[in-house]
Structures are given as structure tokens and as C-alpha cells.
ZAMARGU-4260 file (C-alpha; in steps of 0.2 Angstrom, whole numbers, plus 5000, padded with zeros to 4 digits):
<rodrens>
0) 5015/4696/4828 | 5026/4703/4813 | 5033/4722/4813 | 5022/4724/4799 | 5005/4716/4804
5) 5008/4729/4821 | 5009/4743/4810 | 4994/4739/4801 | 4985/4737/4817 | 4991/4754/4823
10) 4985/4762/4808 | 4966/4756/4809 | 4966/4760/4826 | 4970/4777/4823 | 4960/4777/4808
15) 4944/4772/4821 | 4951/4786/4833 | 4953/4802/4824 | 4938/4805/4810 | 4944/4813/4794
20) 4941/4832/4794 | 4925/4837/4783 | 4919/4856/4778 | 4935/4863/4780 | 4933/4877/4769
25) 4931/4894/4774 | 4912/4900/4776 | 4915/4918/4773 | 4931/4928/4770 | 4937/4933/4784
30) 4950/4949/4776 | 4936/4960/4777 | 4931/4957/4795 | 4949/4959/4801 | 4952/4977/4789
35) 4936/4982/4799 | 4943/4979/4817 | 4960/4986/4812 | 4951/5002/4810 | 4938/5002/4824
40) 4955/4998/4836 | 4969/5011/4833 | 4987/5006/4836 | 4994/5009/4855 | 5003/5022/4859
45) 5019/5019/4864 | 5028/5029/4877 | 5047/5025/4883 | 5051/5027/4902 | 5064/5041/4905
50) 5078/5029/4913 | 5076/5023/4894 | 5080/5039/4886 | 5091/5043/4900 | 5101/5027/4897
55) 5101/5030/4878 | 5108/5046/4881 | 5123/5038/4895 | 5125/5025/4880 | 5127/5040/4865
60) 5141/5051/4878 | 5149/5035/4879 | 5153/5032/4863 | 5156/5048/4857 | 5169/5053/4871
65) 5176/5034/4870 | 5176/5028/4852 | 5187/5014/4857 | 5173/5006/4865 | 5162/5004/4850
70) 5171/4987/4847 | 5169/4981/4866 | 5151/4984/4863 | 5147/4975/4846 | 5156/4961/4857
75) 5144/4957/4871 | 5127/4960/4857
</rodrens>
């Protein structure tokens, strides 16, 4: 059996196997229906721990008191 006989073998079997997809169209738009639970669900309110701001606030003394660290920072982002 050929390379080429094997290929088209393989592609009727996977024609048999998967169906073609049929009414793929969108019933309804669906913008509408997500707008509406947008509003009904309102954005979470985010809160930051302390040790966050506390460490935000470490980070800012740092460098303001040690400019020469600014560099040594962008490094290790």
C-alpha cells in the first residue's frame, strides 16, 4: 500500500468519524443577554491586605532614601 493510497484511506475514515458541523449560526444575539448580566452582577470590590500596603510603603522609603537601588530593582523584574 502506497503513501498515497494510506492517506486517502485516512481521510475517508475520518470523514465517516467526525459529521460535518450543521446550524452553526447563532439562534439569537447573545450582546444583549451579556449587557443585562453585567448590570444585574456589579464589579467585586477589591480590598488589598495591609502587609501589601505595608510592603508598598518598605518598597517607596527604599527608594527614596537609596536612589541607587532603583537600578538593582528593574534588574530582578
Amino acid at each position: 500500500m502506497s503513501n498515497e493510497e494510506s492517506n486517502k484511506e485516512m481521510k475517508e475514515l475520518l470523514k465517516q468519524a467526525i459529521a460535518p458541523a450543521k446550524d452553526t449560526e447563532l439562534r439569537r444575539d447573545l450582546w444583549p443577554q451579556m449587557l443585562r448580566k453585567l448590570k444585574e452582577q456589579p464589579a467585586p470590590v477589591v480590598s488589598v491586605p495591609w502587609l501589601d500596603w505595608a510592603l508598598a510603603a518598605i518598597l517607596g522609603a527604599v527608594l527614596v532614601f537609596f536612589p541607587g537601588s532603583i537600578p538593582t530593582l528593574l534588574y530582578h523584574l
